[in-house]
C-alpha positions in Angstrom: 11.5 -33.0 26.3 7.7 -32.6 27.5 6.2 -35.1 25.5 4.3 -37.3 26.3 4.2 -39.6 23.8 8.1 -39.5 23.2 8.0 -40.9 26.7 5.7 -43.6 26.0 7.3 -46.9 27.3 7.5 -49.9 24.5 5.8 -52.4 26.8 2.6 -50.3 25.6 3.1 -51.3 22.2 0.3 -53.4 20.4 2.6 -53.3 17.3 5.6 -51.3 15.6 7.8 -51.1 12.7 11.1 -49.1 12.1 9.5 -45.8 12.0 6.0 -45.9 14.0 4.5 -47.7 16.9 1.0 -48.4 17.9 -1.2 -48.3 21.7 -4.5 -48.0 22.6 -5.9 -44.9 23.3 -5.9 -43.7 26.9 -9.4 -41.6 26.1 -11.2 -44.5 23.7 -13.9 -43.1 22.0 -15.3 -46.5 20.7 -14.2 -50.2 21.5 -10.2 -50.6 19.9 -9.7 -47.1 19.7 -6.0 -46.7 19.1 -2.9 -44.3 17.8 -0.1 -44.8 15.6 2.5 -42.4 16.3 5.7 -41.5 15.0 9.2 -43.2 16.6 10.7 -39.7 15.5 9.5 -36.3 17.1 8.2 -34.2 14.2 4.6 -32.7 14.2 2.3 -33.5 11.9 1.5 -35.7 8.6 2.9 -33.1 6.6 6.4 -33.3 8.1 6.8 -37.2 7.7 9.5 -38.4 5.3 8.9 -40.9 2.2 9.7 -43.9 3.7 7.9 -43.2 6.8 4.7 -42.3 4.9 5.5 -46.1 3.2 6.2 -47.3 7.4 2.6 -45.5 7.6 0.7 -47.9 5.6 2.3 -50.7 7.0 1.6 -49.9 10.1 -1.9 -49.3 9.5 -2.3 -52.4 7.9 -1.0 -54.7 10.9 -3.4 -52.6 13.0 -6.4 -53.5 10.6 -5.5 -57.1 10.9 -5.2 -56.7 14.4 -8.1 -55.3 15.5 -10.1 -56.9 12.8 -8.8 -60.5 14.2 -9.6 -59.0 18.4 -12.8 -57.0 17.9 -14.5 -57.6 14.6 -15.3 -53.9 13.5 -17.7 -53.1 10.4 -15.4 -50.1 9.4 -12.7 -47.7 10.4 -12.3 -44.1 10.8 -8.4 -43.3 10.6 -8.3 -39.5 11.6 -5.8 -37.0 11.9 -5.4 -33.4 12.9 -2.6 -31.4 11.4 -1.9 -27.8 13.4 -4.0 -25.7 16.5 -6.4 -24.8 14.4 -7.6 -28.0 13.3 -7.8 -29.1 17.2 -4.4 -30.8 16.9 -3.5 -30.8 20.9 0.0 -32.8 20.9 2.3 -31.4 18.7 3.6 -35.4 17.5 2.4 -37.1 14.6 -0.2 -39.3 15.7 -3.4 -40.9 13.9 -6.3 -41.8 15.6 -6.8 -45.7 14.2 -10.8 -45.8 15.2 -13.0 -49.3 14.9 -16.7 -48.5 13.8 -19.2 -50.8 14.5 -23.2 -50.3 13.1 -24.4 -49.6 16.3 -21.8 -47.3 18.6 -23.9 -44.6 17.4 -21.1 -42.1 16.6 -21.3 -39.8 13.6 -17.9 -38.1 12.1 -19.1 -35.0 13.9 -19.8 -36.2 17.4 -15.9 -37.7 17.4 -14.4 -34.9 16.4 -16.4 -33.5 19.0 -14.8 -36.2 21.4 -11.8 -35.7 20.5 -12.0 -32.0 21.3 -13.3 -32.4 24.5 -9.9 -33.9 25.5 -7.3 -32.4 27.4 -3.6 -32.7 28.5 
């Protein structure tokens, strides 16, 4: 298989539960920037079982604490991008986990822009 985050290596982990685990974003867009991605290969939110959805907000919850106890951020912007035409560009369930802080300057708008801009 191509991809590239089913190749990911666990030593990369920042944290990880049965069905999810957690790195820092190779492209950050603000300080903390990270992704949650699915153990299993499926490809989007919309595929995800029950109990992974449940493994989800677990997840995202140890990552909170995490990066809340590290960086201190005001706020977060969890985003996700379900199919092409909603600039999804790894077909792999993944959530961007994104710190906020007052002053990084960055409206919703300018990270989708960001996030766009990307490419693998």
């Amino acid at each position: 298989m191509n991809c590239i985050f089913c190749l990911i290596s666990p030593d990369k982990y920042l944290a990880e539960n049965e069905y999810f685990f957690a790195i820092r974003d190779i492209h950050p867009i603000t300080k903390g920037h990270s992704l949650i991605i699915s153990k299993r290969h499926t490809p989007d939110f919309f595929t995800l079982q029950p109990e992974e959805m449940t493994a989800l907000l677990e997840i995202s919850r140890t990552m909170r604490n995490l990066l809340d106890e590290e960086l201190h951020p005001e706020a977060y912007n969890l985003l996700m991008n379900c199919g092409s035409a909603a600039h999804q560009s790894i077909f792999h369930f993944h959530l961007h986990f994104i710190p906020r802080y007052h002053k990084d300057g960055l409206s919703l708008r300018a990270i989708n822009e960001k996030l766009r801009s990307i490419t693998f």
